[in-house]
N, CA, C and O atoms as a GROMACS GRO file, in nm:
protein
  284
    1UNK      N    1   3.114  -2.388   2.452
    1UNK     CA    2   2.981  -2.441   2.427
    1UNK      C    3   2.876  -2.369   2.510
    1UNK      O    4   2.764  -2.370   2.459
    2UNK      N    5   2.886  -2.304   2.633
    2UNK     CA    6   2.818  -2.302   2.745
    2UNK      C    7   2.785  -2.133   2.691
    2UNK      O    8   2.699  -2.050   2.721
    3UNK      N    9   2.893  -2.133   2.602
    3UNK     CA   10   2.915  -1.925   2.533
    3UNK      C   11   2.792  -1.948   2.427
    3UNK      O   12   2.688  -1.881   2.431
    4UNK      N   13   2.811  -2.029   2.352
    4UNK     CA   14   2.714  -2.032   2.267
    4UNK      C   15   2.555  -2.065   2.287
    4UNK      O   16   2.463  -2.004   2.233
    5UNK      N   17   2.543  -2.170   2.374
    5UNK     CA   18   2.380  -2.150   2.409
    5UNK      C   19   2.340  -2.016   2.495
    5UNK      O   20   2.228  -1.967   2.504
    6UNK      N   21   2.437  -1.980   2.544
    6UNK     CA   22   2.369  -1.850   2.602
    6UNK      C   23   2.346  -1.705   2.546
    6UNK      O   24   2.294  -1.601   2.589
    7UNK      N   25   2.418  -1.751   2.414
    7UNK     CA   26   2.387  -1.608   2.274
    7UNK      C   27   2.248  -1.665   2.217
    7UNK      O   28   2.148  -1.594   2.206
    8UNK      N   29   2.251  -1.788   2.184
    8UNK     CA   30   2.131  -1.846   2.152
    8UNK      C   31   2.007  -1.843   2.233
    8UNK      O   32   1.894  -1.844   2.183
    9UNK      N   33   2.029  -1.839   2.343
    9UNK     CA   34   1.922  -1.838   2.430
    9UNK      C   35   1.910  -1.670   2.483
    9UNK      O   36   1.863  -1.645   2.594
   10UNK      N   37   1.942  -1.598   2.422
   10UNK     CA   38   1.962  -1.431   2.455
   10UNK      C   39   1.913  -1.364   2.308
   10UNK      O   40   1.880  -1.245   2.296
   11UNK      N   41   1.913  -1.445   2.217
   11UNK     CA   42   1.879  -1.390   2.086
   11UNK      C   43   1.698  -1.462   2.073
   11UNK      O   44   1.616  -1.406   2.000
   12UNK      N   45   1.662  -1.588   2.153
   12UNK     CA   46   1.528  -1.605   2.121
   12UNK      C   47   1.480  -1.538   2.229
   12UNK      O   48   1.359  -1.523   2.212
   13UNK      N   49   1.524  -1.478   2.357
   13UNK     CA   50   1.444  -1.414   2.424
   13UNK      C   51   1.407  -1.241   2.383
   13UNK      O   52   1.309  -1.179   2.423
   14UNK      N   53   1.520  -1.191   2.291
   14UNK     CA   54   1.505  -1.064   2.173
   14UNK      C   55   1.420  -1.111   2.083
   14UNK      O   56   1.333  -1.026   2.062
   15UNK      N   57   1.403  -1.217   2.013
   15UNK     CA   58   1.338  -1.207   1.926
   15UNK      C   59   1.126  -1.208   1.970
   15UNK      O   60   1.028  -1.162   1.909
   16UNK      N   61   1.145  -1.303   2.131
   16UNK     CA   62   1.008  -1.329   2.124
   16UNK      C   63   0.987  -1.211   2.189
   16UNK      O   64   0.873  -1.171   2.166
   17UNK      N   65   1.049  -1.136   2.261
   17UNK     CA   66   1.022  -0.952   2.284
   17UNK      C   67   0.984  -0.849   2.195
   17UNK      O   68   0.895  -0.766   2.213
   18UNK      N   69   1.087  -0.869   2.060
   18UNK     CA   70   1.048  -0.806   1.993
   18UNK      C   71   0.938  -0.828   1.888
   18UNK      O   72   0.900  -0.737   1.814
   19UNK      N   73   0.869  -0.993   1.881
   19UNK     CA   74   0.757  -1.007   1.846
   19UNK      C   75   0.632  -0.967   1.892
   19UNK      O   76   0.538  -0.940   1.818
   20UNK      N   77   0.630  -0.961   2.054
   20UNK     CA   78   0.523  -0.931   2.101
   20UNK      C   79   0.492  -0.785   2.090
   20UNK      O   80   0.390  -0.732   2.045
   21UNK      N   81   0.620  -0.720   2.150
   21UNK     CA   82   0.604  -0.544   2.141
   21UNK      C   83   0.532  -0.544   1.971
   21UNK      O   84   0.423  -0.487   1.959
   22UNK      N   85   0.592  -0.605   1.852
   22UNK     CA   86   0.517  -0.554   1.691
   22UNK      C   87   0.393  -0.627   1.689
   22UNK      O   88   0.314  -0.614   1.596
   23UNK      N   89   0.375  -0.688   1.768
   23UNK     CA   90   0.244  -0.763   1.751
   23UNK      C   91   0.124  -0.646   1.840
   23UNK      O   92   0.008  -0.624   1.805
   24UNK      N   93   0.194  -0.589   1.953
   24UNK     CA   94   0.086  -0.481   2.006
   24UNK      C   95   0.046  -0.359   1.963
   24UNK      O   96  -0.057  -0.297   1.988
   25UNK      N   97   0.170  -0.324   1.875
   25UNK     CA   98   0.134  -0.215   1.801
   25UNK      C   99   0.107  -0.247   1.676
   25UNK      O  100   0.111  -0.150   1.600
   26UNK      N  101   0.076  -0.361   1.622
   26UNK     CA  102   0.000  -0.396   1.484
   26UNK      C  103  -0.186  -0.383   1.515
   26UNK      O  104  -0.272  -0.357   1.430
   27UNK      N  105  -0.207  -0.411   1.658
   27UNK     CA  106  -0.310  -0.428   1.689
   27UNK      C  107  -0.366  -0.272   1.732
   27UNK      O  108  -0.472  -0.235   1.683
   28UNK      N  109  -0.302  -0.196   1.812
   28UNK     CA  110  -0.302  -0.093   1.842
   28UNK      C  111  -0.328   0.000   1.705
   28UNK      O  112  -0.418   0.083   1.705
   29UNK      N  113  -0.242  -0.020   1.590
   29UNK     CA  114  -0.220   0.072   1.454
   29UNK      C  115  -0.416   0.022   1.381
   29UNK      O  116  -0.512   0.095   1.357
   30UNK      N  117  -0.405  -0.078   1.374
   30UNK     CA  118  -0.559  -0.142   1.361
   30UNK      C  119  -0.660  -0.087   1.440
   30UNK      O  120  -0.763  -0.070   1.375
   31UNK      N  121  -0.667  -0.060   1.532
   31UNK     CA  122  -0.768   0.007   1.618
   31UNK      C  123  -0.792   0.167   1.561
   31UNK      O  124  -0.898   0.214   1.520
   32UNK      N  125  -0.658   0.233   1.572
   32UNK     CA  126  -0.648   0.360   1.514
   32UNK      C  127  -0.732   0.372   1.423
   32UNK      O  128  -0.830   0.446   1.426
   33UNK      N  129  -0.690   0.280   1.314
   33UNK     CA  130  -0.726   0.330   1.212
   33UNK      C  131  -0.878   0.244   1.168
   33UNK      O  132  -0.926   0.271   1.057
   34UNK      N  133  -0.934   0.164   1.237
   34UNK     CA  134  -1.049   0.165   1.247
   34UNK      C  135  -1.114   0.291   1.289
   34UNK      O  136  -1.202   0.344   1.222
   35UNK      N  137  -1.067   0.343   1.410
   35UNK     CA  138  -1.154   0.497   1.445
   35UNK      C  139  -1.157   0.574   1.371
   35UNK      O  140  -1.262   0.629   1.338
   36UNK      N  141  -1.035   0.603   1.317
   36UNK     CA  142  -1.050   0.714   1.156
   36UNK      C  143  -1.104   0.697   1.112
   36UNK      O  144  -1.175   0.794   1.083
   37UNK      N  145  -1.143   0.560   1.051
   37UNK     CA  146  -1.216   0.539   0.941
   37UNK      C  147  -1.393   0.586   0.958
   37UNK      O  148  -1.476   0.620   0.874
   38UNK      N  149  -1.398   0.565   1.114
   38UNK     CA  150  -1.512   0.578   1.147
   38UNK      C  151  -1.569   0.745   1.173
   38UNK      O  152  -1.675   0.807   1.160
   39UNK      N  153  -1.478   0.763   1.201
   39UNK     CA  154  -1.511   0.926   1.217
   39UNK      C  155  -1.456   0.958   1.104
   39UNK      O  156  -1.365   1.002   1.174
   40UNK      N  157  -1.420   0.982   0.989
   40UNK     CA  158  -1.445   0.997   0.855
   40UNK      C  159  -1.536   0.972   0.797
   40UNK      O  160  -1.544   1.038   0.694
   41UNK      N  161  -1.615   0.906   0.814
   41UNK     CA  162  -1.754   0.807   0.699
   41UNK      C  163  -1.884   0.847   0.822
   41UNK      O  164  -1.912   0.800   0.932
   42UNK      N  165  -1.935   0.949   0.743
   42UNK     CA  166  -2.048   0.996   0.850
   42UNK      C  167  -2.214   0.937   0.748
   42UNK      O  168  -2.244   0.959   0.630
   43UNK      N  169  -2.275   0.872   0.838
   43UNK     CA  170  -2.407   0.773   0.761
   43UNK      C  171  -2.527   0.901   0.817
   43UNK      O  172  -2.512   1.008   0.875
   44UNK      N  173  -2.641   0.828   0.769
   44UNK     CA  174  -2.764   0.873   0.796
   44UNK      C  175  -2.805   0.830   0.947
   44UNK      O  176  -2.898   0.886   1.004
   45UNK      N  177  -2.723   0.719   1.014
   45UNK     CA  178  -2.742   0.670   1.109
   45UNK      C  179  -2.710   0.775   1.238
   45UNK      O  180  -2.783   0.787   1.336
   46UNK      N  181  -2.586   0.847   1.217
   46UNK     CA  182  -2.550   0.959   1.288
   46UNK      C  183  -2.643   1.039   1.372
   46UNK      O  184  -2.654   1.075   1.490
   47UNK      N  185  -2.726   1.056   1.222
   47UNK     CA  186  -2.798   1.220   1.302
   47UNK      C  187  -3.018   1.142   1.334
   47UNK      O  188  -3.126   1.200   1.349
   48UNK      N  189  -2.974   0.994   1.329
   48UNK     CA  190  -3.122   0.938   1.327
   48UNK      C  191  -3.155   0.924   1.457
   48UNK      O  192  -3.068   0.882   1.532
   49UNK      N  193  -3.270   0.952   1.504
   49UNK     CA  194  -3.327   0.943   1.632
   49UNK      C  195  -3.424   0.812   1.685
   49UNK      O  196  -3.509   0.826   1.596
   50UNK      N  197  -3.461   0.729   1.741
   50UNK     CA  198  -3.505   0.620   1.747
   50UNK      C  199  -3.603   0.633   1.926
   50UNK      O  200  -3.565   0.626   2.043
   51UNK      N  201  -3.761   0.658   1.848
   51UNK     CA  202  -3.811   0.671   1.949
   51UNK      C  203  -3.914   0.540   1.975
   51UNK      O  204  -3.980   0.495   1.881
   52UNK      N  205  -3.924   0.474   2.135
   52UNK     CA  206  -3.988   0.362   2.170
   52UNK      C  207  -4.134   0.417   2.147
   52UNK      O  208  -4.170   0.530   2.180
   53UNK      N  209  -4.214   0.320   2.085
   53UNK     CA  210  -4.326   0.357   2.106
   53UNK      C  211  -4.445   0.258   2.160
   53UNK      O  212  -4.414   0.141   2.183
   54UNK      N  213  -4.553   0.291   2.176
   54UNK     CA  214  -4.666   0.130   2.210
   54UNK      C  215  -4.687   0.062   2.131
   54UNK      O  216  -4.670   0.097   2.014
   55UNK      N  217  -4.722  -0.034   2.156
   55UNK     CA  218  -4.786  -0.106   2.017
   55UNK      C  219  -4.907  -0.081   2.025
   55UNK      O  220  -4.946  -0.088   1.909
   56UNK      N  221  -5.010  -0.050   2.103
   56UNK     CA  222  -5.146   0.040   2.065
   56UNK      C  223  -5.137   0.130   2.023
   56UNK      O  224  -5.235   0.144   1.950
   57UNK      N  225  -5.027   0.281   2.013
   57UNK     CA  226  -5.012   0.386   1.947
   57UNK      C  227  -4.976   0.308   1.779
   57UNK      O  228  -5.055   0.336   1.689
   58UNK      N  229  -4.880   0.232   1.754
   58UNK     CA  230  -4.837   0.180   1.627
   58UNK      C  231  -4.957   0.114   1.546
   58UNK      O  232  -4.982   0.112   1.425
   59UNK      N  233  -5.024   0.059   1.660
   59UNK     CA  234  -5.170   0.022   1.544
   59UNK      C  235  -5.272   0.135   1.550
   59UNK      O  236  -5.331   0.130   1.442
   60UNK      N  237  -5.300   0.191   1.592
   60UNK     CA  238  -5.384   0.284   1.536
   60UNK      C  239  -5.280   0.390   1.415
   60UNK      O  240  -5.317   0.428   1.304
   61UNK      N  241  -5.148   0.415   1.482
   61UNK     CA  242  -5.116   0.505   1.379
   61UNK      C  243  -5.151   0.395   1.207
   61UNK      O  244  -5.166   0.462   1.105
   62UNK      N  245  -5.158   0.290   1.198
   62UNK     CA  246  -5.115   0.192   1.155
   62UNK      C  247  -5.265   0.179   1.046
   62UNK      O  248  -5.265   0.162   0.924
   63UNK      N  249  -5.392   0.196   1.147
   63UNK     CA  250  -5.461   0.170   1.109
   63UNK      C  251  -5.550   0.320   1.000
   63UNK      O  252  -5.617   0.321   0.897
   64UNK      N  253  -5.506   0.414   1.087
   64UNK     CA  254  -5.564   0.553   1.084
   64UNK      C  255  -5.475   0.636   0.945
   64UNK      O  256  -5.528   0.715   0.866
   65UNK      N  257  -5.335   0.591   0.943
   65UNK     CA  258  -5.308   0.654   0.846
   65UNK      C  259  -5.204   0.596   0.749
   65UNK      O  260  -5.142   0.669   0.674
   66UNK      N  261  -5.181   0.422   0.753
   66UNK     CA  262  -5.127   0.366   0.670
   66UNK      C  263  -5.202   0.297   0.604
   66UNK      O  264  -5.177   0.268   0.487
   67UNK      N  265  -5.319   0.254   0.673
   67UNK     CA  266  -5.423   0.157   0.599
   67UNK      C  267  -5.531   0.205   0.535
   67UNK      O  268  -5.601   0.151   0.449
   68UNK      N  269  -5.540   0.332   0.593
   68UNK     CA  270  -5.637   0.441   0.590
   68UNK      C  271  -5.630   0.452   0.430
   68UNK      O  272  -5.720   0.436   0.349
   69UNK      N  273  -5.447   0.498   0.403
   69UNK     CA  274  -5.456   0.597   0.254
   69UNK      C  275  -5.497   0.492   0.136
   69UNK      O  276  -5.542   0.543   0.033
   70UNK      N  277  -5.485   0.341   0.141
   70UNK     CA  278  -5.512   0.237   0.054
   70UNK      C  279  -5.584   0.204   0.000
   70UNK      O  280  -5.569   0.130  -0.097
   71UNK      N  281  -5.740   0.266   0.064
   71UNK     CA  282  -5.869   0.223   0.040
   71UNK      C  283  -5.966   0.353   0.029
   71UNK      O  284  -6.086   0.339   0.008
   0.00000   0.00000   0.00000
C-alpha cells in the first residue's frame, strides 16, 4: 500500500512539473511570435515623426493657414 501511494504521489509531482515547464513555453512560443508578427507588419506609424508644439504656434498656424484657405 505504502508502494503504491508513493508511485501516485511521484506521478502527480511529474505531471504538475511537466505542466508548468508546457505552460512556460506556451507563453514564451506566444511572445515569439507576437514579435514576428510585429516586425513583419511594418505601418505608417514606423517611419512617423511626432513633434510637440505650442498652442500659440497651433493657433495661429490654425488661424493663418487653415482658416485662412475657407474664406
Amino acid at each position: 500500500m505504502q508502494t503504491l501511494g508513493l508511485v501516485i504521489g511521484t506521478i502527480a509531482v511529474f505531471v504538475s512539473l511537466f505542466t508548468m515547464v508546457y505552460n512556460d513555453y506556451i507563453k514564451v512560443t506566444q511572445i515569439w511570435g507576437e514579435l514576428d508578427y510585429d516586425v513583419k507588419t511594418v505601418t505608417a506609424g514606423d517611419y512617423s515623426i511626432e513633434f510637440d508644439i505650442s498652442e500659440e504656434s497651433f493657433a495661429n498656424w490654425k488661424q493663418e493657414y487653415y482658416e485662412g484657405d475657407k474664406g
